[in-house]
Residue frames relative to the residue before (quaternion, step in Angstrom):
aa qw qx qy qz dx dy dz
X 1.0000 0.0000 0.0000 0.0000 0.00 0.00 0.00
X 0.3195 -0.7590 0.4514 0.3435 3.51 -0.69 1.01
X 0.2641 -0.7888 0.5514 0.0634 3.77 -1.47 0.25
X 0.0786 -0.8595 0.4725 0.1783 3.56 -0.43 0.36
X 0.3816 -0.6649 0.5323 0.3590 3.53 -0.75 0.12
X 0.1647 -0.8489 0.4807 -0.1456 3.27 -1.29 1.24
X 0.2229 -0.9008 0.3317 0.1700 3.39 0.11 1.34
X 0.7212 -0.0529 0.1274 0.6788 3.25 1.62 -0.91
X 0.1207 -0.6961 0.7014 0.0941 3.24 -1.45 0.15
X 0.1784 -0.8273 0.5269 -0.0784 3.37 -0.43 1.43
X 0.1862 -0.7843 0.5915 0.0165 3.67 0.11 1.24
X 0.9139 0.1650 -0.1548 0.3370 3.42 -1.55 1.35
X 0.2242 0.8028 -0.4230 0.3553 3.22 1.44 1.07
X 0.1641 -0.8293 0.5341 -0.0033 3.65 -0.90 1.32
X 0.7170 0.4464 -0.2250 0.4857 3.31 1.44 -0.25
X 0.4937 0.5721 -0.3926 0.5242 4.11 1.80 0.02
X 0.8101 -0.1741 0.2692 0.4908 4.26 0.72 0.20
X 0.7020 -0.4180 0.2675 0.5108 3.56 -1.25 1.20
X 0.9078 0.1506 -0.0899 0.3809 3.21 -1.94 0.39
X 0.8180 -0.3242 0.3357 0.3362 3.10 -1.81 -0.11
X 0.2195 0.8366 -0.4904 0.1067 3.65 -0.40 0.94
X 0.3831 -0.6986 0.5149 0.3165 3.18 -1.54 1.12
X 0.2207 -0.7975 0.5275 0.1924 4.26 -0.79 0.16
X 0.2851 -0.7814 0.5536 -0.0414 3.27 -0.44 1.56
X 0.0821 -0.8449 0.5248 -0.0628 3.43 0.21 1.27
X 0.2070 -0.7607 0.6121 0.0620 3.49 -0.09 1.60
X 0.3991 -0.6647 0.6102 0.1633 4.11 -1.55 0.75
X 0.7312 0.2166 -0.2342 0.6029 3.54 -1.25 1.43
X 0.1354 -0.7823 0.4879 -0.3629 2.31 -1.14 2.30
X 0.2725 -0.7638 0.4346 0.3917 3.81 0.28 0.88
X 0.6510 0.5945 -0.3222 0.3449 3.57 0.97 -1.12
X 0.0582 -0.7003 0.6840 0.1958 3.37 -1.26 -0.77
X 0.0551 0.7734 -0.6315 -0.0058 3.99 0.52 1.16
X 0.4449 -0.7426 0.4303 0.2556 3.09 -1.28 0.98
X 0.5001 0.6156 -0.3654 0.4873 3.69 1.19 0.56
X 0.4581 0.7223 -0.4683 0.2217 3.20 1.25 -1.11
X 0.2290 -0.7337 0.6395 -0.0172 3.64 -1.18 1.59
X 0.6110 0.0904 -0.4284 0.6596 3.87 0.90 1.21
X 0.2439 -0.7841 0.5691 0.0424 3.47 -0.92 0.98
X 0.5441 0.4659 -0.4140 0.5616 3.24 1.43 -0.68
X 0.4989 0.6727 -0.4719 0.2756 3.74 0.18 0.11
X 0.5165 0.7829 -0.1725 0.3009 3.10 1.13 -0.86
X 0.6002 0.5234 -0.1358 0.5893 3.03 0.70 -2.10
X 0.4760 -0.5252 0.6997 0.0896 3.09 -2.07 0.71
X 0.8029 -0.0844 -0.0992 0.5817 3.72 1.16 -0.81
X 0.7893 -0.1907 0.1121 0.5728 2.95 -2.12 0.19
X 0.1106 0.6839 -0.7150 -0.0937 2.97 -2.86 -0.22
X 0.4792 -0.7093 0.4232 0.2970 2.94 -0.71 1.20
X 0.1822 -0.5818 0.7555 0.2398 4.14 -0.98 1.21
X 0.0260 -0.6985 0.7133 0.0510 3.43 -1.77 0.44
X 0.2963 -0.7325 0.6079 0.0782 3.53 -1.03 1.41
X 0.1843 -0.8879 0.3952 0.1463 3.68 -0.48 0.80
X 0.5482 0.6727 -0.2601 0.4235 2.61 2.01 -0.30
X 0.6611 0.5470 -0.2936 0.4213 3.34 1.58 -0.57
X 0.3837 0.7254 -0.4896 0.2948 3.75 2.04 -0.85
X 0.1099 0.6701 -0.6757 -0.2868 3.10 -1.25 0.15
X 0.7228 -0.4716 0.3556 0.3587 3.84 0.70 0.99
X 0.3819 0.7739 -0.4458 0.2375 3.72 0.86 0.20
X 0.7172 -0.5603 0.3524 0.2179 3.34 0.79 -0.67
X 0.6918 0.5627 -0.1775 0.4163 2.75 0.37 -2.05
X 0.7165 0.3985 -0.3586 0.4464 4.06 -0.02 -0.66
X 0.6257 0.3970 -0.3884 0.5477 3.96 1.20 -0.60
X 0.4547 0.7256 -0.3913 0.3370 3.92 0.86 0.32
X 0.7115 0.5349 -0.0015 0.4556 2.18 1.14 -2.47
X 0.7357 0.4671 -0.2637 0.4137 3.89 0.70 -1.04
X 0.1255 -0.7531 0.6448 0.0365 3.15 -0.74 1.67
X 0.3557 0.6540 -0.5030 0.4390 3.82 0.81 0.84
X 0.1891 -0.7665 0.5131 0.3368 3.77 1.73 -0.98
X 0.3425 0.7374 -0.4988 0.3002 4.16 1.70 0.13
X 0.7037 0.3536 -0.3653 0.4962 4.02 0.70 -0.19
X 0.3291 0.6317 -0.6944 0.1023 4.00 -1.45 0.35
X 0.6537 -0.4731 0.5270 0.2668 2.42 -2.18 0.63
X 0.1852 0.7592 -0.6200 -0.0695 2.96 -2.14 0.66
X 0.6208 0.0812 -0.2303 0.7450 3.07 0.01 1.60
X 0.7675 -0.3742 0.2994 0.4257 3.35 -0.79 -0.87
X 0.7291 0.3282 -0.3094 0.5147 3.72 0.85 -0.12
X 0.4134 -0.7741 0.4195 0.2324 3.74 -1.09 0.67
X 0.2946 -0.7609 0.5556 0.1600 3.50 -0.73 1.37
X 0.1158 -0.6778 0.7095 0.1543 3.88 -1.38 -0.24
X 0.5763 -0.6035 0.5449 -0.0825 2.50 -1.70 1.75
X 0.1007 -0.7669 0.6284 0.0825 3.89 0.64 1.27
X 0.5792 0.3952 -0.5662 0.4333 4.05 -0.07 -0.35
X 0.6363 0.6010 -0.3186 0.3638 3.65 0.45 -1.15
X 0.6366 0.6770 -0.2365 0.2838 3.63 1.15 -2.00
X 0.3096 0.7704 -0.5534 -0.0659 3.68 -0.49 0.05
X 0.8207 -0.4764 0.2337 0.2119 3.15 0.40 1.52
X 0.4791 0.7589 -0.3826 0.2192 3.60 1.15 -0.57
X 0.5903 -0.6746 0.3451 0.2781 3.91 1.27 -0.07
X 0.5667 0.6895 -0.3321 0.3052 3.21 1.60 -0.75
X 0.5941 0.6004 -0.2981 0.4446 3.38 1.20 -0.62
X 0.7897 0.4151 -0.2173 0.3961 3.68 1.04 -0.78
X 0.6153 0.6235 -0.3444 0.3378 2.88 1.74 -0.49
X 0.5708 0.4048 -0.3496 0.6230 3.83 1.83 -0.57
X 0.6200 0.4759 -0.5522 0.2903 3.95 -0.22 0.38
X 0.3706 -0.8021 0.4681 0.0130 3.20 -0.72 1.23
X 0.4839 0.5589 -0.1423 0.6582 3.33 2.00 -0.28
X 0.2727 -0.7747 0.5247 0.2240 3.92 0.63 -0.53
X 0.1244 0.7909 -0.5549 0.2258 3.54 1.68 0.61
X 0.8718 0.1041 -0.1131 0.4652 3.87 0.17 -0.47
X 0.0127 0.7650 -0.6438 0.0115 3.78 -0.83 0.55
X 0.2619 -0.7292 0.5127 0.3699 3.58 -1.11 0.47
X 0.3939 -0.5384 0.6623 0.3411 3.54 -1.41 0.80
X 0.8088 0.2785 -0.3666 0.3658 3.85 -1.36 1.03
X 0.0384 -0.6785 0.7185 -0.1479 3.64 -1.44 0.36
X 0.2705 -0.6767 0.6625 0.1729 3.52 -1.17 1.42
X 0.0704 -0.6444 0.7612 0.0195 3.97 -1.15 0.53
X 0.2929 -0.5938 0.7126 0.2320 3.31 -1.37 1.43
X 0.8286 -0.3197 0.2725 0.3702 3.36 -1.89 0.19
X 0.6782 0.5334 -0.1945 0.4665 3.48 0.73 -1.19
X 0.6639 0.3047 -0.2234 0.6454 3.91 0.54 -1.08
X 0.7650 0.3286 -0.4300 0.3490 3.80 0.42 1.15
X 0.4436 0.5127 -0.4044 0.6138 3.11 1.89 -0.02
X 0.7964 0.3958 -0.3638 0.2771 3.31 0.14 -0.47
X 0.4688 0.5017 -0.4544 0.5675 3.38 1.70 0.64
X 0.5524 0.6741 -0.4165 0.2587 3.19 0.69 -0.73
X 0.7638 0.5066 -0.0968 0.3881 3.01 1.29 -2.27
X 0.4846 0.5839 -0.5853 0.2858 3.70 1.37 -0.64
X 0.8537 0.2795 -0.1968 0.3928 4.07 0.55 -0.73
X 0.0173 -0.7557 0.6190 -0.2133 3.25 0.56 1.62
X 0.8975 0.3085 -0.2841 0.1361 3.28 0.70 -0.77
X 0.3361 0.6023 -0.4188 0.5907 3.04 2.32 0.57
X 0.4043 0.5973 -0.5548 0.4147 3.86 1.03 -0.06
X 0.7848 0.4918 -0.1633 0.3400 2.95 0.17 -2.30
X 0.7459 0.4987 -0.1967 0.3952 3.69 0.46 -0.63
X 0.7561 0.3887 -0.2012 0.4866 3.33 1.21 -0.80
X 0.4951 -0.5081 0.5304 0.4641 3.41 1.21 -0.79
X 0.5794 0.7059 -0.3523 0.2049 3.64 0.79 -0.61
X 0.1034 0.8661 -0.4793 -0.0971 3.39 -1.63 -0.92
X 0.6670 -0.6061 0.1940 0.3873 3.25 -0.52 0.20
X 0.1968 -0.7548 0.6213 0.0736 3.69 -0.82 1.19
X 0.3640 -0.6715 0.6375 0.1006 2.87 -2.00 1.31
X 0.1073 -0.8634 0.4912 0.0412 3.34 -0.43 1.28
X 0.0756 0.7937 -0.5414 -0.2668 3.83 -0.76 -1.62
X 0.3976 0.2709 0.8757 0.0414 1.15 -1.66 -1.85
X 0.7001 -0.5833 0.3962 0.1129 3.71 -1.48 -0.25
X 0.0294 0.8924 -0.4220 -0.1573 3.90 2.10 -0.22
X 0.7878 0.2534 -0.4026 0.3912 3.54 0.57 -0.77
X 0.5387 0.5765 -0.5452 0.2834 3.73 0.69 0.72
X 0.5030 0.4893 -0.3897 0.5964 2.97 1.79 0.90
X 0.1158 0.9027 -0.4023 -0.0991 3.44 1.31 0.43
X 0.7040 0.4688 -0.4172 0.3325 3.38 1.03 -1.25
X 0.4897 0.6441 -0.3888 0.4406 3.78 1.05 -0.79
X 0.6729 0.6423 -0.1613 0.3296 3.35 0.39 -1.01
X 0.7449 0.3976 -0.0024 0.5358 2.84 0.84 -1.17
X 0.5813 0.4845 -0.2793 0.5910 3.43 1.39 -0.30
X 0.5638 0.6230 -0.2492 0.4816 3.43 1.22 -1.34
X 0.7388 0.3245 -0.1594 0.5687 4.25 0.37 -1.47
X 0.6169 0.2733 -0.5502 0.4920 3.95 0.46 0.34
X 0.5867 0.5139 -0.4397 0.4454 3.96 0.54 -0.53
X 0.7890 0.2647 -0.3867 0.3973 3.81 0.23 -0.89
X 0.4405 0.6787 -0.4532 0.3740 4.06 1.18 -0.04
X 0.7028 0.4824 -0.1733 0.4932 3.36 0.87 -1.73
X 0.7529 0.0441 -0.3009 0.5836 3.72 0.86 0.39
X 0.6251 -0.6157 0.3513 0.3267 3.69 0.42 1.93
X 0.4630 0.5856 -0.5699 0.3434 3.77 0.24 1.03
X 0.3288 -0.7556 0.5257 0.2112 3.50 -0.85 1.51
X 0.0287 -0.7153 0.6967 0.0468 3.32 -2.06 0.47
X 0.1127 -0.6932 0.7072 -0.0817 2.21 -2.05 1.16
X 0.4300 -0.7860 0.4397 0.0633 2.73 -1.29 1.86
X 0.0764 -0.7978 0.5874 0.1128 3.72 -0.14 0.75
X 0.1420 -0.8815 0.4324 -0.1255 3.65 -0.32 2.08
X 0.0631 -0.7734 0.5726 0.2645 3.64 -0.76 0.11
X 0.5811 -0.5211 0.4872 0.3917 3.85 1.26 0.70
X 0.6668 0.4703 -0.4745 0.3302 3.67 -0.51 -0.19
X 0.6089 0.4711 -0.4025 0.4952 3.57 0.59 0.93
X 0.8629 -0.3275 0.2801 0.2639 3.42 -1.70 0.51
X 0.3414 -0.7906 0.4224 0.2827 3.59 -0.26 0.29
X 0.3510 0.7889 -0.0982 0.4947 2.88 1.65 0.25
X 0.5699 0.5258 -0.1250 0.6190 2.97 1.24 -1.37
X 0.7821 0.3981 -0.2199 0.4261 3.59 0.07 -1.52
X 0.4680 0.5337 -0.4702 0.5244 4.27 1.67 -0.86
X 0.7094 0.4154 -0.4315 0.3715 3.88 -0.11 -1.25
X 0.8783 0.1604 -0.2292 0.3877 3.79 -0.17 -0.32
X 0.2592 0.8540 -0.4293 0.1385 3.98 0.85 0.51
X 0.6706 0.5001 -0.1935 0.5126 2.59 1.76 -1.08
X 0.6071 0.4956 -0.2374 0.5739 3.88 0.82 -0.73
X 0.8324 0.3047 -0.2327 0.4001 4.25 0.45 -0.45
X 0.3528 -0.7569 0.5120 0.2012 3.67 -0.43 1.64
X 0.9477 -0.0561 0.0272 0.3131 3.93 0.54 -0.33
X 0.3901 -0.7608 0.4503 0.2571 3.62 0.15 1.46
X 0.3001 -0.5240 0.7930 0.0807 3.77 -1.44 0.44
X 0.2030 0.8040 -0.5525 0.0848 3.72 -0.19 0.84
X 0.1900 -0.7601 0.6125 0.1044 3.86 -0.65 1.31
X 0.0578 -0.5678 0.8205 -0.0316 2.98 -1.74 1.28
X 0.0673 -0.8712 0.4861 -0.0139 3.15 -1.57 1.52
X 0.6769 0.0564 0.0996 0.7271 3.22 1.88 -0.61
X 0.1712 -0.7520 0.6068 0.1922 3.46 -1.14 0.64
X 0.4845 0.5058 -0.4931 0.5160 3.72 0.88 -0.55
X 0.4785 -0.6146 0.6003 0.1814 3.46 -1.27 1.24
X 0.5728 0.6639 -0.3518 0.3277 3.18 0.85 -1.06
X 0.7381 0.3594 -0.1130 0.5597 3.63 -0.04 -2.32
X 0.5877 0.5693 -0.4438 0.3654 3.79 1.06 0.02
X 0.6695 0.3660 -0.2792 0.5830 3.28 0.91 -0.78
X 0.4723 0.5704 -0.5517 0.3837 4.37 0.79 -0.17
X 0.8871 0.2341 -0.0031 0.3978 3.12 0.32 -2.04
X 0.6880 0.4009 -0.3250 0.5102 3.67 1.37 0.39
X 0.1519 -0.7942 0.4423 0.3881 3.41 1.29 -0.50
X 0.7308 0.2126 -0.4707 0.4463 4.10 0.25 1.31
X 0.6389 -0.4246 0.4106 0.4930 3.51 -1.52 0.27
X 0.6698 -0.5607 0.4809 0.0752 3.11 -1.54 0.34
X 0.3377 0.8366 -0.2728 0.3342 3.36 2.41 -0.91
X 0.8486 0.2166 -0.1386 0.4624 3.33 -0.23 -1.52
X 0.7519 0.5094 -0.3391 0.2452 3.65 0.85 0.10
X 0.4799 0.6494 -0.2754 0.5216 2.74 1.97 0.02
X 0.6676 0.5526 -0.1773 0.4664 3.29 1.37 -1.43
X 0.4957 0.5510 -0.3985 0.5403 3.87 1.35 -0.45
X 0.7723 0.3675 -0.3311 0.3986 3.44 0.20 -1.45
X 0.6333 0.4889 -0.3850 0.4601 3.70 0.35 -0.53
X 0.6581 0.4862 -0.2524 0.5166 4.17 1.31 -0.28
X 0.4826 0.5094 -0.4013 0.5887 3.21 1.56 -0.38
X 0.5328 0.6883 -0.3869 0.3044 3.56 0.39 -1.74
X 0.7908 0.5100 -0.0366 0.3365 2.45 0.34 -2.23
X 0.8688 0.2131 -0.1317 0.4272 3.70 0.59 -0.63
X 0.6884 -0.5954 0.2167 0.3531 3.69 1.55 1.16
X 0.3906 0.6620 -0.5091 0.3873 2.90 1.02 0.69
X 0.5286 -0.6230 0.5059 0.2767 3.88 -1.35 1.06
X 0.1683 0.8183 -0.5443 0.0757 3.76 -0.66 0.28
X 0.0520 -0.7277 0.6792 0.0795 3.21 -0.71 1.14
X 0.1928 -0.8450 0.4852 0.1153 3.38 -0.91 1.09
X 0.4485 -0.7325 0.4783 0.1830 3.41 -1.28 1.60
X 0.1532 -0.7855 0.5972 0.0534 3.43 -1.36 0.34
X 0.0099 -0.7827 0.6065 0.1398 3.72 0.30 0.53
X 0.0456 -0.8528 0.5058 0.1218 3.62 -0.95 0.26
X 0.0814 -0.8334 0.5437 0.0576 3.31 -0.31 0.93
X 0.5699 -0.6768 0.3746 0.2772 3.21 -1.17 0.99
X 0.8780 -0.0902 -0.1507 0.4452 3.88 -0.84 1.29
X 0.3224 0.6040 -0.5314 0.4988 3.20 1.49 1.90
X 0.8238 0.0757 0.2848 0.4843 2.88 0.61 -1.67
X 0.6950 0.4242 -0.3454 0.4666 3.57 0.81 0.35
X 0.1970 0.7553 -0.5088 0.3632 3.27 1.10 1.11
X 0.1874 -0.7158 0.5499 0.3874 3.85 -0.80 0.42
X 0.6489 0.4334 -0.5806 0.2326 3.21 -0.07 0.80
X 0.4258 0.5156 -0.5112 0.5399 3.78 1.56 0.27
X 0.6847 0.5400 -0.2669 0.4103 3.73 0.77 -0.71
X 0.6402 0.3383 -0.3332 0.6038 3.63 0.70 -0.19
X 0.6906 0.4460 -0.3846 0.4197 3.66 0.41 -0.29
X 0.5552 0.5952 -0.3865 0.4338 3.79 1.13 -0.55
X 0.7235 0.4007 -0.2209 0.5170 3.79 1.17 -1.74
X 0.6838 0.4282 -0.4669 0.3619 3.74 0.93 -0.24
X 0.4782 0.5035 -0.4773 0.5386 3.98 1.67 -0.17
X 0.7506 0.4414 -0.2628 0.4156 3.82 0.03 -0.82
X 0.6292 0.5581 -0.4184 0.3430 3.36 0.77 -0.54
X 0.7846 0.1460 -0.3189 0.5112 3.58 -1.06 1.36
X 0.5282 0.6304 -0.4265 0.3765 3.18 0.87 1.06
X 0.5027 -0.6364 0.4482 0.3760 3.79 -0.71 0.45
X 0.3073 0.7296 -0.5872 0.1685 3.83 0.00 0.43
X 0.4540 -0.6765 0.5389 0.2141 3.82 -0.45 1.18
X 0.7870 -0.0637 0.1625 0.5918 3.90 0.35 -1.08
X 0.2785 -0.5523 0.7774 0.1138 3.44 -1.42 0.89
X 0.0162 0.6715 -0.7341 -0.0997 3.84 -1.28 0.69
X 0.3233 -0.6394 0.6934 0.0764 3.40 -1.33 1.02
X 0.0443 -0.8449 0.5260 -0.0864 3.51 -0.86 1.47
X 0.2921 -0.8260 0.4475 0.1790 3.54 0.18 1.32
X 0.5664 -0.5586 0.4103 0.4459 3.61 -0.69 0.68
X 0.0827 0.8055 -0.5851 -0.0451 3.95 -1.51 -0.30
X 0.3682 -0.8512 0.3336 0.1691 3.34 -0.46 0.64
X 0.2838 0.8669 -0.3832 0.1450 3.10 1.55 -0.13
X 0.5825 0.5953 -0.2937 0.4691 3.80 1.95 -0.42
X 0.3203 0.8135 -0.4263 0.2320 3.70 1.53 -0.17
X 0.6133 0.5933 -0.2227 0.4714 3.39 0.71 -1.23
X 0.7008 0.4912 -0.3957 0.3334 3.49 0.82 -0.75
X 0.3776 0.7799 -0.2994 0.3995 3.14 1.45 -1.44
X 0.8006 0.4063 -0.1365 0.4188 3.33 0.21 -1.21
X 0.5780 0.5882 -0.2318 0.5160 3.20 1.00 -1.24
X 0.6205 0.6405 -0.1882 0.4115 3.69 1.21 -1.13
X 0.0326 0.7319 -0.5377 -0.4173 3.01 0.89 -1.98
X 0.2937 0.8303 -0.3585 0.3097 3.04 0.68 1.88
X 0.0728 -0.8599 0.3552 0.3594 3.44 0.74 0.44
X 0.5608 -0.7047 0.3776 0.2152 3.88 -0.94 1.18
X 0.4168 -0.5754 0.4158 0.5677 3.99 -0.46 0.83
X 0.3185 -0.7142 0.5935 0.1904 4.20 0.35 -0.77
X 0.8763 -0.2590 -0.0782 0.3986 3.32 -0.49 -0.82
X 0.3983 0.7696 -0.4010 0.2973 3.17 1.58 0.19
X 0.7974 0.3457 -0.1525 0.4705 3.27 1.15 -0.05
X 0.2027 -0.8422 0.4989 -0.0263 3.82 -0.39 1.66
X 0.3345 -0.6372 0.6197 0.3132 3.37 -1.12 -0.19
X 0.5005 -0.6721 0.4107 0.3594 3.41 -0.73 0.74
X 0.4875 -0.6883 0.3463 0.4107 3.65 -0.89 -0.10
X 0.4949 -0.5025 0.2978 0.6433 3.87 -0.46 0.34
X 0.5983 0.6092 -0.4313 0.2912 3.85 0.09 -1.04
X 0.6635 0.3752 -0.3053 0.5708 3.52 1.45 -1.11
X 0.5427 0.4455 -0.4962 0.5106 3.84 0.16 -0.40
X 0.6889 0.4189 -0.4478 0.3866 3.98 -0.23 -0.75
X 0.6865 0.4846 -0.4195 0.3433 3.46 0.99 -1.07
X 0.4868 0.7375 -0.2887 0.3686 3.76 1.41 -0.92
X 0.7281 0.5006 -0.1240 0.4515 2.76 0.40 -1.81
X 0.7740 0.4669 -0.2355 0.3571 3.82 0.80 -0.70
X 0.2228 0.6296 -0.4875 0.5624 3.28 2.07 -0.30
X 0.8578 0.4365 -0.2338 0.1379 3.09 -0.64 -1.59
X 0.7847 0.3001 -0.1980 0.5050 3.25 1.26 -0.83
X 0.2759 0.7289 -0.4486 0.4374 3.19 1.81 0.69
X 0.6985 0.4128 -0.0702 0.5804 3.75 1.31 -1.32
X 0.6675 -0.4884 0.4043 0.3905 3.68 1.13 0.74
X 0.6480 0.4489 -0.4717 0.3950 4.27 0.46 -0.28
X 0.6534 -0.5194 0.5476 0.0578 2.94 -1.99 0.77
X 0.3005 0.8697 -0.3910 0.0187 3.42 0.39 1.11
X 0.0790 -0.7622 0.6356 0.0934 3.83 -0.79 0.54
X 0.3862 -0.6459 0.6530 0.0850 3.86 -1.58 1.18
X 0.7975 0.1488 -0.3378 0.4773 3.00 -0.80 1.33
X 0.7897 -0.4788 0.1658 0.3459 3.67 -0.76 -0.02
């Protein structure tokens, strides 16, 4: 039976595609943006998130780990991620919730049936259920099993993509998904591979195949402040997009609100390399765009 790995499922989302929507956040990611604001996304498998603030040093979970990935040093207890494989045993004796694992495999069935508890915020809003991450179609075969099951019982989807996958991928489910989420982050190939760590090639070349074969797509823009909010990444984005069908361009200011994970990771966080533009810059953005005829809304 096939299974996917799941990081969350986030019920009553207004900002993941039209209407009321639930967001199925699939785990493992080809990219590696250096903003990214769910880090556990990334990974392909589980990982232990740890809260130190909640430790109270007890013990019990370096007892419990027969991996030998938790010990003392000095007085507070570190953990050995090469060591870590994820096995739960460690959260299951903390009594404090000091450790949780970030992932979970759901067969096809024990995710429709989340899906369906909110049919009726479906039915009312127009909504439905978005596929987020992380990456979903690097779960393609799931996927694809997943958007003929929620069609056959009249539940829209939307695929929220960063293009770094087969073109392929996007042929198996065209028919079964009502509206792409498509991220553009950088044209220079170059600062693409710095601050994303791949070329920019095959994601550019998807969207222009998507374009090309009637698919709906509202393209995303995150913008971070002296990455990517340069007009000269900005005139090059509306002169690739221009004469395309794209309903709405959303402009997404960076935020950190994912910092905590970092930690939680034992990751160290980009910090201040990364700003939010100011509104004054977003208006200036945003007017390029509708300077060239696009539809444009800040924020999700």
């Amino acid at each position: 039976m096939k299974k996917a790995m799941i990081f969350n499922i986030q019920k009553f989302c207004i900002h993941d595609g039209p209407g009321i929507r639930t967001t199925v956040f699939f785990k493992g990611c080809p990219l590696s943006c250096l903003w990214c604001h769910n880090p556990e996304s990334q990974n392909f498998s589980k990982e232990i998130f740890y809260h130190p603030e909640k430790c109270t040093q007890c013990g019990r979970c370096l007892a419990k780990c027969k991996q030998g990935a938790i010990r003392r040093q000095g007085e507070i207890l570190v953990q050995d991620r090469q060591k870590c494989v994820a096995c739960g045993e460690c959260t299951d004796f903390c009594s404090h919730n000091t450790r949780e694992i970030a992932g979970r495999e759901y067969s096809l069935h024990e995710l429709l049936a989340e899906i369906e508890k909110d049919r009726p915020f479906y039915e009312q809003s127009k909504g439905g259920v978005t596929l987020s991450g992380g990456e979903a179609l690097c779960q393609i075969d799931f996927v694809a099993d997943l958007v003929k099951a929620c069609q056959k019982r009249g539940i829209s989807v939307a695929v929220d993509t960063c293009g770094q996958v087969p073109f392929s991928s996007f042929e198996r489910i065209l028919d079964f998904v009502d509206i792409f989420l498509y991220d553009i982050k950088i044209m220079d190939p170059v600062l693409h591979e710095k601050y994303i760590g791949q070329s920019n090639r095959l994601i550019l070349e998807n969207l222009c195949r998507l374009v090309e074969r009637g698919a709906r797509i509202n393209l995303r823009l995150p913008l971070i402040e002296g990455v990517n909010t340069q007009d000269e990444n900005i005139r090059e984005v509306i002169a690739f997009i221009k004469g395309m069908n794209l309903p709405l361009i959303h402009l997404l200011p960076y935020h950190d609100t994912g910092k905590s994970k970092y930690l939680r990771l034992n990751r160290e966080h980009p910090g201040p390399l990364l700003k939010r533009p100011s509104d004054e810059r977003l208006e200036q953005i945003k007017s390029l765009f509708e300077a060239s005829q696009f539809k444009v809304k800040i924020g999700g």
